[in-house]
SERO-4910 file (N, C-alpha, C, O; in steps of 0.05 Angstrom, whole numbers):
BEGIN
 pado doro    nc1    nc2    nc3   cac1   cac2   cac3    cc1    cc2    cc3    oc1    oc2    oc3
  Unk    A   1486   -949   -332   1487   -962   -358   1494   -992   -354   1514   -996   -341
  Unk    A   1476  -1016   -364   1485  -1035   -367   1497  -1043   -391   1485  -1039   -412
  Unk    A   1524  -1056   -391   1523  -1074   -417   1530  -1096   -418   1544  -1102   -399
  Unk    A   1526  -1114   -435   1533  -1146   -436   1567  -1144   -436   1582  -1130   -450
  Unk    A   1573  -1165   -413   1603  -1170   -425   1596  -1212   -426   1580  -1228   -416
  Unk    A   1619  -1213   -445   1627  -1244   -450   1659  -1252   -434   1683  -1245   -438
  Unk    A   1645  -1271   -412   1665  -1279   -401   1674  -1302   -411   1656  -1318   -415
  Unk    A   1702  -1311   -417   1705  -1335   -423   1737  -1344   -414   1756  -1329   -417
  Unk    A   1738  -1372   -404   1760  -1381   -399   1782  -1386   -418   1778  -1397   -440
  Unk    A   1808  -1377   -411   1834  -1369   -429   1843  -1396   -429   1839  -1411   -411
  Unk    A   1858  -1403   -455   1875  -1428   -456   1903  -1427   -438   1916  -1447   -432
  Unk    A   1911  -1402   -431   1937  -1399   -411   1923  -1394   -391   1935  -1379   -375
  Unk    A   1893  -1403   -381   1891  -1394   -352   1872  -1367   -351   1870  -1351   -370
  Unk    A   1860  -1366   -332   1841  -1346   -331   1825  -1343   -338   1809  -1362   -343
  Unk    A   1819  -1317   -341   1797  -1311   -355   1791  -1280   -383   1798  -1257   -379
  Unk    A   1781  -1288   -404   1784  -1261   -417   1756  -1253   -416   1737  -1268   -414
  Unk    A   1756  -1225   -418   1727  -1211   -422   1723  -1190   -433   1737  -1169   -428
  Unk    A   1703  -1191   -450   1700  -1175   -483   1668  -1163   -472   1651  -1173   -458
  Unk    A   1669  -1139   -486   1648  -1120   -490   1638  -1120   -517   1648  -1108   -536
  Unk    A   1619  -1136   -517   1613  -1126   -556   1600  -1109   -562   1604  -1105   -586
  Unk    A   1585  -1094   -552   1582  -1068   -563   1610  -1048   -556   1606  -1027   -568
  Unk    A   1627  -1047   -547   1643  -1030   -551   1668  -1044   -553   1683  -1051   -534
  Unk    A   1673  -1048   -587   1697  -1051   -603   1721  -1047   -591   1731  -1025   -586
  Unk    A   1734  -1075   -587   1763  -1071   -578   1768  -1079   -537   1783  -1094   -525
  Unk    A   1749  -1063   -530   1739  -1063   -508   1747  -1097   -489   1731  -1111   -477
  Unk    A   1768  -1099   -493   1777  -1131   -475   1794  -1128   -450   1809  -1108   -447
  Unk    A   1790  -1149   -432   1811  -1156   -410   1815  -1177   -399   1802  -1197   -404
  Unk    A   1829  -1176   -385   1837  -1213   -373   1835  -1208   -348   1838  -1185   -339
  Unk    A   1829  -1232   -332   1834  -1233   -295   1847  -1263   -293   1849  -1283   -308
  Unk    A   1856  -1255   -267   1868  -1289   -259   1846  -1312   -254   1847  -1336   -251
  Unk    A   1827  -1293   -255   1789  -1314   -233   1777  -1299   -255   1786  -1289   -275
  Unk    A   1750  -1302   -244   1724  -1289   -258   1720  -1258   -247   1716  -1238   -259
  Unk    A   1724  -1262   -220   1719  -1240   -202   1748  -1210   -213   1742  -1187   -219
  Unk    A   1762  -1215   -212   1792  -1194   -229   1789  -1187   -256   1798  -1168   -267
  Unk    A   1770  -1214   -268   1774  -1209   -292   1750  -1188   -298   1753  -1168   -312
  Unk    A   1727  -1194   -285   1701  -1175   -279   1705  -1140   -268   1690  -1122   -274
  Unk    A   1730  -1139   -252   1734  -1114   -238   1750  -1103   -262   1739  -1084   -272
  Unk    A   1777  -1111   -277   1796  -1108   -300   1768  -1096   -327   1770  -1073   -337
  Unk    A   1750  -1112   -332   1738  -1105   -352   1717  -1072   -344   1709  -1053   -358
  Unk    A   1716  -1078   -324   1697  -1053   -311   1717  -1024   -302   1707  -1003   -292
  Unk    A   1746  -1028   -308   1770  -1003   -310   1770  -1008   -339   1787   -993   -348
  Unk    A   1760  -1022   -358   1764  -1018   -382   1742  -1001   -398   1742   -987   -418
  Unk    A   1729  -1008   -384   1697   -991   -398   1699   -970   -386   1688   -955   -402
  Unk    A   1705   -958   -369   1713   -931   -357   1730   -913   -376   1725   -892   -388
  Unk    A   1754   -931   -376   1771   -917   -405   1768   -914   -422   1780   -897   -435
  Unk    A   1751   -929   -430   1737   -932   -460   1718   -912   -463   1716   -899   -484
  Unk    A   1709   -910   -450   1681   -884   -440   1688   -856   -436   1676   -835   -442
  Unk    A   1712   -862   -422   1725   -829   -413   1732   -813   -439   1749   -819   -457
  Unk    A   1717   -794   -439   1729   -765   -457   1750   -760   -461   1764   -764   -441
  Unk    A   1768   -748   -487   1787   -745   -491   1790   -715   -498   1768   -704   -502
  Unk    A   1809   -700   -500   1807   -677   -507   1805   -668   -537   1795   -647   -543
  Unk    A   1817   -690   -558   1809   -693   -577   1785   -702   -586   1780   -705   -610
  Unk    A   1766   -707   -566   1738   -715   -572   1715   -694   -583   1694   -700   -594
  Unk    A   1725   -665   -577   1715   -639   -570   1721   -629   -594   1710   -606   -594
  Unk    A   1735   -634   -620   1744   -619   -630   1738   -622   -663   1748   -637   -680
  Unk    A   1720   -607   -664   1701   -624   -693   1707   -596   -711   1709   -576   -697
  Unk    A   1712   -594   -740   1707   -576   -759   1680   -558   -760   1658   -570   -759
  Unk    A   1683   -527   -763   1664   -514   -768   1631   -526   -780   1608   -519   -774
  Unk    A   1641   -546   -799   1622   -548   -814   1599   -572   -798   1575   -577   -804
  Unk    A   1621   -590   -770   1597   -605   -761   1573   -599   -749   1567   -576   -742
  Unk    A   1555   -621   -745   1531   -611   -729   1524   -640   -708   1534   -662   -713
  Unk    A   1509   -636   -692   1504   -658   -674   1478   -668   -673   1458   -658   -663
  Unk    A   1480   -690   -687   1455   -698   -683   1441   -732   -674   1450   -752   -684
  Unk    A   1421   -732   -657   1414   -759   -640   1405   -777   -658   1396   -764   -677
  Unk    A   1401   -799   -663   1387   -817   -674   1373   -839   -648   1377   -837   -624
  Unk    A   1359   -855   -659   1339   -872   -642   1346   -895   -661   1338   -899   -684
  Unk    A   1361   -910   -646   1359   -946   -662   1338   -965   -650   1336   -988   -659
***
């Protein structure tokens, strides 16, 4: 999976980096290179299943769309 991240330089230094397709999804490094590895343990977490993810009412159903 690729996705766009936005790197950009922090006013205290560093660097922050945001995922815009996935909301919330931010992190900081001291360089570009920390801040790049930090954002890529963030999209992992962000991604990782929860056990509350599993747990939908009788009445749902699952279904794909195509954007």
């Amino acid at each position: 999976m690729k996705l766009q991240i936005i790197l950009e330089p922090s006013e205290e230094g560093g660097f922050t980096a945001t995922v815009p397709s996935l909301p919330g999804c931010i992190s900081e490094g001291v360089d570009r290179e920390s801040a790049l590895k930090n954002i890529q343990e963030a999209i992992e977490l962000y991604l990782e299943p929860v056990a509350d993810d599993s747990q939908f009412s009788e009445q749902a159903e699952t279904v794909e769309l195509s954007v």
